[in-house]
PLY file of the C-alpha trace (Angstrom):
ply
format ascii 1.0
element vertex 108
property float x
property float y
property float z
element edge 107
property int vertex1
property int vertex2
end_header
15.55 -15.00 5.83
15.88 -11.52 4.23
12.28 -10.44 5.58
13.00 -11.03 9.26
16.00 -9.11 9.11
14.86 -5.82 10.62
18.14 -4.05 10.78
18.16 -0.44 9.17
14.39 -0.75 8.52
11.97 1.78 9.37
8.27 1.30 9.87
7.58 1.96 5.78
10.17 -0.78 4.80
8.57 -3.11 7.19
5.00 -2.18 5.58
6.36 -3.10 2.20
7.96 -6.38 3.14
4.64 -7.15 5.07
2.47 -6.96 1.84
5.29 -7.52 -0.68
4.69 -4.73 -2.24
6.46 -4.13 -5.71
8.48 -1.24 -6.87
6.09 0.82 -8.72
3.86 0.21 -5.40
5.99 1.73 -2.73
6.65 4.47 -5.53
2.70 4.92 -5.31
2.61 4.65 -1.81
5.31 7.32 -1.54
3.82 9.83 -4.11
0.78 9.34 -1.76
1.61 10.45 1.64
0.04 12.75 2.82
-1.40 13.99 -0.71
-4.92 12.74 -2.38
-3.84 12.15 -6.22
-5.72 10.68 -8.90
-4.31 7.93 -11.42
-3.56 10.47 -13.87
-1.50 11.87 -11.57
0.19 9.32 -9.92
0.75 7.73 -13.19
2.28 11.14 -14.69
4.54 11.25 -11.03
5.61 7.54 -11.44
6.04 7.80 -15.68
3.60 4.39 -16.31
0.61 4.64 -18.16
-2.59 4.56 -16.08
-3.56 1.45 -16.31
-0.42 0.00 -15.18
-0.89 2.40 -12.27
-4.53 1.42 -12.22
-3.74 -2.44 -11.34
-0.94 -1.85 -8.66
-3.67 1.00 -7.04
-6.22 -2.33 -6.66
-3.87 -4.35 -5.72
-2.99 -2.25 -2.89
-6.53 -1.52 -2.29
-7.40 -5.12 -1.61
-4.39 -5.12 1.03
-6.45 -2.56 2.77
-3.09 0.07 2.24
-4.59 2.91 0.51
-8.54 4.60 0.94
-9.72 5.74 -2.42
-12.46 8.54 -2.17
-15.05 9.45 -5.13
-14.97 13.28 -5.99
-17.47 14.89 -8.22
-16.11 18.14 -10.86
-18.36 17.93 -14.11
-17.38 13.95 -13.86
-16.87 11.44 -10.98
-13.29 10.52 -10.12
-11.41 9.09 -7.40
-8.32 10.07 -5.67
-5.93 7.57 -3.70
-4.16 8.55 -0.17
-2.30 6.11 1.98
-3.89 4.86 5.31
-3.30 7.87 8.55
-0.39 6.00 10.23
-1.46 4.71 13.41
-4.27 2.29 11.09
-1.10 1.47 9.12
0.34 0.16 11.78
-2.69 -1.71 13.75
-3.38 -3.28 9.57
0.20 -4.23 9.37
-0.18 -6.34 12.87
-3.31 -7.81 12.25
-1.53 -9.23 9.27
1.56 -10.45 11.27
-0.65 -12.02 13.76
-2.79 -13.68 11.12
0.77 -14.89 9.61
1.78 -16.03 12.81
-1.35 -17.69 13.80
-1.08 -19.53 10.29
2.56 -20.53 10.66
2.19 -21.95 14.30
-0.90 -24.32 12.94
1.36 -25.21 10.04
3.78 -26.32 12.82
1.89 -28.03 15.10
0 1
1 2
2 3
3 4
4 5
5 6
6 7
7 8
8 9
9 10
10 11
11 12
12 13
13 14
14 15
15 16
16 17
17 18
18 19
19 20
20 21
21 22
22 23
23 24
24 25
25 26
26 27
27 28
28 29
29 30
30 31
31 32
32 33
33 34
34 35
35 36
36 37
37 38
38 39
39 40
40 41
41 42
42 43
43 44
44 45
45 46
46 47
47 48
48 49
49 50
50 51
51 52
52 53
53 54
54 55
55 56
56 57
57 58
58 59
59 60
60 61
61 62
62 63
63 64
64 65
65 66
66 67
67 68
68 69
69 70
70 71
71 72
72 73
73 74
74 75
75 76
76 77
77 78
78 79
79 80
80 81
81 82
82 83
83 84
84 85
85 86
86 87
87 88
88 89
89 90
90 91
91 92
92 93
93 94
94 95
95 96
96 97
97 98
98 99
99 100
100 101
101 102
102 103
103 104
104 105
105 106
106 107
């Protein structure tokens, strides 16, 4: 069981096997430490088009990974940022537990 083997991972690996995240999405999630980016940019950082970018950016929204925050300049955008780490970490348990919980009910 590849995913329980926790040798030579740091916390970031252990995010990304949590949530299964795909390559272009720990690419994204890379590009956006510490750094607010829009999709234009990330998509110009990570060479997809934005729409590709745009999908991977929800899907990693809905995993509660990434805050997205509205900006106003002439037009309304957003710009992506990962999670501050300690929230990382305490949404990265909460989804072990819930795992766990799941997998000892399967069990029993």
């Amino acid at each position: 069981m590849e995913f329980l083997d926790l040798e030579d991972k740091d916390e970031k690996d252990i995010v990304f096997d949590v949530f299964d995240l795909n390559s272009l999405q720990k690419s994204l999630f890379k590009e956006m430490q510490d750094a607010k980016l829009t999709v234009k940019e990330l998509a110009s950082q990570v060479d997809r088009n934005r729409s590709t970018v745009q999908r991977a950016l929800q899907d990693m929204l809905d995993k509660d990974l990434i805050m997205r925050e509205g900006k106003t300049d002439k037009t309304v955008y957003y710009v992506y940022t990962t999670l501050p780490l300690e929230e990382l970490r305490e949404v990265t348990k909460n989804t072990l537990e819930q795992w766990h919980e799941r997998v000892n009910s399967k069990l029993s």
